[in-house]
C-alpha positions, -999 to +999 in steps of 0.1 A: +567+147+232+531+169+240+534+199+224+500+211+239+492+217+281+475+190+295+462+218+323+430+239+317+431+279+312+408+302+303+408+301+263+372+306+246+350+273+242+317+278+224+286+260+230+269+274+204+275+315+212+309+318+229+320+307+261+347+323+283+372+295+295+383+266+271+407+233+278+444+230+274+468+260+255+451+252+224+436+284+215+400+294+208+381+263+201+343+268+183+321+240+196+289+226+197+255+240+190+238+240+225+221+274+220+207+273+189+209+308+169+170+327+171+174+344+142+165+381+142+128+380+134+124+358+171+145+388+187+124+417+171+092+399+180+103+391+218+117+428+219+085+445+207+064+422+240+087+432+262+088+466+251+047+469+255+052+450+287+068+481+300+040+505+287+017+483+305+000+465+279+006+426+291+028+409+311+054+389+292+053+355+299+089+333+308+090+321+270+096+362+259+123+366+287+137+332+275+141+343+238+151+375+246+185+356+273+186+335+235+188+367+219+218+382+241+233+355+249+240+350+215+251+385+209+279+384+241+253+398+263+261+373+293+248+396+323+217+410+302+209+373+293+212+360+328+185+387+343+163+377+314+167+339+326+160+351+361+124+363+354+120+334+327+123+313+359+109+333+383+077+330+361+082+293+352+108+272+376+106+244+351+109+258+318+138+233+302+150+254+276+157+287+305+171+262+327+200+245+296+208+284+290+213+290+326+240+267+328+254+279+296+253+313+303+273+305+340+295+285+326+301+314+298+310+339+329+334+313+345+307+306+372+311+269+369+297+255+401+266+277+395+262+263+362+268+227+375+239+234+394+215+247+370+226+218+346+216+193+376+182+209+378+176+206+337+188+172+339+169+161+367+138+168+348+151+157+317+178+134+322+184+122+284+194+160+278+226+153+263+237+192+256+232+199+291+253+169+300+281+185+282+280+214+303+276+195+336+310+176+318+328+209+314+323+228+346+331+193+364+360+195+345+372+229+354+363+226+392+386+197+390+361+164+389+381+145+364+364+115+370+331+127+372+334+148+339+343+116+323+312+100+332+293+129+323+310+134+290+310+095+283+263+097+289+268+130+263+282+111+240+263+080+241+235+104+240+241+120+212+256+095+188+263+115+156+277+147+178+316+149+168+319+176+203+311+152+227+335+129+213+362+153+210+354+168+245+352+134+259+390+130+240+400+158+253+395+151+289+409+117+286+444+136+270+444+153+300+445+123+323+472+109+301+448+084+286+462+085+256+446+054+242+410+062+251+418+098+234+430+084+203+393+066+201+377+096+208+396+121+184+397+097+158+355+092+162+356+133+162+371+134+132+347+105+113+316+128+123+332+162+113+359+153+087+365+194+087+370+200+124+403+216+123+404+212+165+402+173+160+427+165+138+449+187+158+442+169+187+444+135+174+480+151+160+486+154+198+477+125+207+494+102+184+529+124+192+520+114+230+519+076+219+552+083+198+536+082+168+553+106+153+549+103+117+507+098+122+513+128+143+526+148+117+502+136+092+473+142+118+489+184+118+490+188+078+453+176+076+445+202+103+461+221+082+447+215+053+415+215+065+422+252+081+432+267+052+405+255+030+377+259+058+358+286+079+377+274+118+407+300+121+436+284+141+478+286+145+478+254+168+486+226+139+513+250+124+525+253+162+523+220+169+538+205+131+565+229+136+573+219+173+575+189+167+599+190+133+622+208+155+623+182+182+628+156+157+662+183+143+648+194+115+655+230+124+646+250+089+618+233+081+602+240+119+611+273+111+590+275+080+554+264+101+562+286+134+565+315+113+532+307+102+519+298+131+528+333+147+514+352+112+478+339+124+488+349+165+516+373+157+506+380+200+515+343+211+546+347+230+545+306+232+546+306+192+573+332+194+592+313+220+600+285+200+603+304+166+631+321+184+649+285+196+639+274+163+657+303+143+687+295+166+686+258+158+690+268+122+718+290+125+699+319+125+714+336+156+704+373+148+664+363+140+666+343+172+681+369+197+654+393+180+625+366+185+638+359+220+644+393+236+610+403+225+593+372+245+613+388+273+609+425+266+570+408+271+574+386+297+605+396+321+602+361+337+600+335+305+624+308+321+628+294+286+633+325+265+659+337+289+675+303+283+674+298+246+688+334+245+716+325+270+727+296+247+724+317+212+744+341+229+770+316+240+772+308+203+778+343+192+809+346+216+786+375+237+796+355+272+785+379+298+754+385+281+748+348+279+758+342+315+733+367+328+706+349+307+713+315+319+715+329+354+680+341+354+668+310+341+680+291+369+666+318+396+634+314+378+635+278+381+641+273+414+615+264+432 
C-alpha cells in the first residue's frame, strides 16, 4: 500500500539553492548543501570588480565570474548564473568549483544531460568529488539510468559518510526500483545523521507501508510529523500519507482528521483533496465529500478517481443518474 509515486516529476529538489525537478509526488524536498551560500559581502566585492571591469579598469579574472554564478545562482538567477560560469570557464577550463556549479545550475534548469556532462568533466579531474557525484546521480536518474544513478549515488555516499542526502537520495532511488529493503537501509541511515529531516522519516513511513509494515509506517508519519511541526522543513506529505493510509486500513474519521491537514498546508493539491473527498464519504460525510470531489473535477475535468468516488457517494445519496454519469466517465477515462 504506497501512498507516494514511484515515477519522477518535476517537484523542486535543492542542492543547496533550489533546483527545478525533484523525485516522486512528494512535494518540494530541501536538500543538500552543494553550493554553499557566499554571503553578501563575497557578492558586493565580486559586483564592484565586475562593475570596474566594464569601466575598463581590469579584467575580472574566472574566480569573480564564479562568485558572481554563486551569487545568482543562489538568488534563482539560473540564466544570469550560467553566462557568469561561461566566462569563468572560458577564462579557466579547469576551475573545479565553476565546473560543480555548472552541473548544478543545468540540472536546476531541467537540462540534465548537459549537466551530466559538466559533472563528468568535474569529476574527471576530481573524482572523490562526492557533491558532484550526487548530481551526476540525479540527472542519470531523470534521463532514466536507474542503474547507473545507483552506482553513482552508492560512490556519493561512500564519499561522504556523515551526509544524511546521499543516503536518502540513494533510498530514494532504490524505492523507486521497488527495493524496498535496500531503501529501508538507506532511509533509516538518513534519519540517524539528520534526526530532524522531516523528508526521511516520511520516506522511511513509505517504505515500511511498502513492506506491510504498517504500524512502523504509521509511527515513521507521526515522527515526520512531529519533527515538521516543531522544525523549520514545511511539508503536507506525512499528514497525506498518515491519513491515506488510516483510511486504507477503515479508519475513515480519523483519515479525515490528517487530510484535512494535510490540504491546510497545500489547500492547491488536488491529490490531498482527492482522497479528503473519498475520505469524507468513507465517514458518512456525503455532503463534504461531493463538495471535496466536484471541486477536484471542476479542476481537473479528467480525474478518473474523483469522478469515481463521486459516482459511488452519489449512489449512496439515492442521486442515480448523477452517479451513473460519474462512473461512466471514469470508465471512458480508464480505457486505455
Amino acid at each position: 500500500m504506497n501512498r507516494g509515486s514511484r515515477s519522477l516529476r518535476c517537484t523542486p529538489i535543492v542542492l543547496g539553492v533550489t533546483l527545478a525537478c525533484g523525485f516522486g509526488a512528494t512535494g518540494q524536498e530541501p536538500a543538500p548543501s552543494t553550493v554553499k551560500p557566499p554571503g553578501a559581502d563575497r557578492c558586493a566585492e565580486a559586483r564592484a570588480v565586475l562593475e570596474a571591469a566594464s569601466q575598463g579598469i581590469r579584467n575580472p579574472p574566472a574566480d569573480v565570474h564564479y562568485k558572481l554564478a554563486e551569487c545568482e545562482a543562489r538568488e534563482g538567477g539560473l540564466q544570469s548564473a550560467d553566462a557568469h560560469l561561461d566566462l569563468a570557464l572560458a577564462r579557466d577550463p579547469g576551475h573545479l568549483q565553476a565546473l560543480h556549479l555548472r552541473a548544478y545550475v543545468l540540472f536546476s534548469m531541467g537540462r540534465y544531460r548537459e549537466a551530466l556532462d559538466w559533472a563528468g568533466r568535474f569529476l574527471e579531474r576530481k573524482p572523490e568529488g562526492g557533491e558532484t557525484r550526487k548530481i551526476a546521480g540525479l540527472a542519470r536518474f531523470m534521463l532514466g539510468d536507474r542503474a547507473s544513478a545507483e552506482a553513482d549515488l552508492r560512490k556519493a555516499a561512500a564519499l561522504l559518510p556523515l551526509d544524511s542526502e546521499a543516503r536518502y537520495y540513494l533510498g530514494r532511488v532504490y524505492y523507486e526500483g521497488s527495493k524496498l529493503t535496500l531503501a529501508l537501509e538507506s532511509f533509516r541511515e538518513a534519519v540517524r545523521l539528520a534526526p530532524g529531516s522531516v523528508k526521511a522519516h516520511n520516506h522511511l513511513g513509505q517504505t515500511l507501508e511498502g513492506l506491510t509494515r504498517f504500524e512502523e509506517a504509521k509511527q515513521a508519519y507521526r515522527e515526520a510529523i512531529r519533527r515538521e511541526q516543531e522544525g523549520p522543513e514545511r511539508s503536507e506529505w506525512p499528514y497525506y500519507n498518515l491519513g491515506a493510509l488510516l483510511l486504507a486500513e477503515g479508519q475513515a474519521d480519523e483519515a479525515v482528521s490528517w487530510l484535512e491537514r494535510s490540504l491546510d498546508r497545500n489547500p492547491s493539491s488536488v491529490q490531498t483533496r482527492t482522497k479528503l473527498g473519498t475520505a469524507y464519504g468513507a465517514a458518512g460525510r456525503p455532503a463534504d465529500a461531493t463538495a471535496q470531489l466536484r471541486a477536484v473535477i471542476e479542476a481537473e475535468p479528467g480525474n478518473a478517481d474523483a469522478h469515481y468516488h463521486l459516482g459511488r457517494v452519489l449512489m449512496k445519496l439515492g442521486e442515480e443518474a448523477d452517479a451513473r454519469k460519474h462512473l461512466g466517465l471514469f470508465e471512458r477515462l480508464r480505457e486505455p
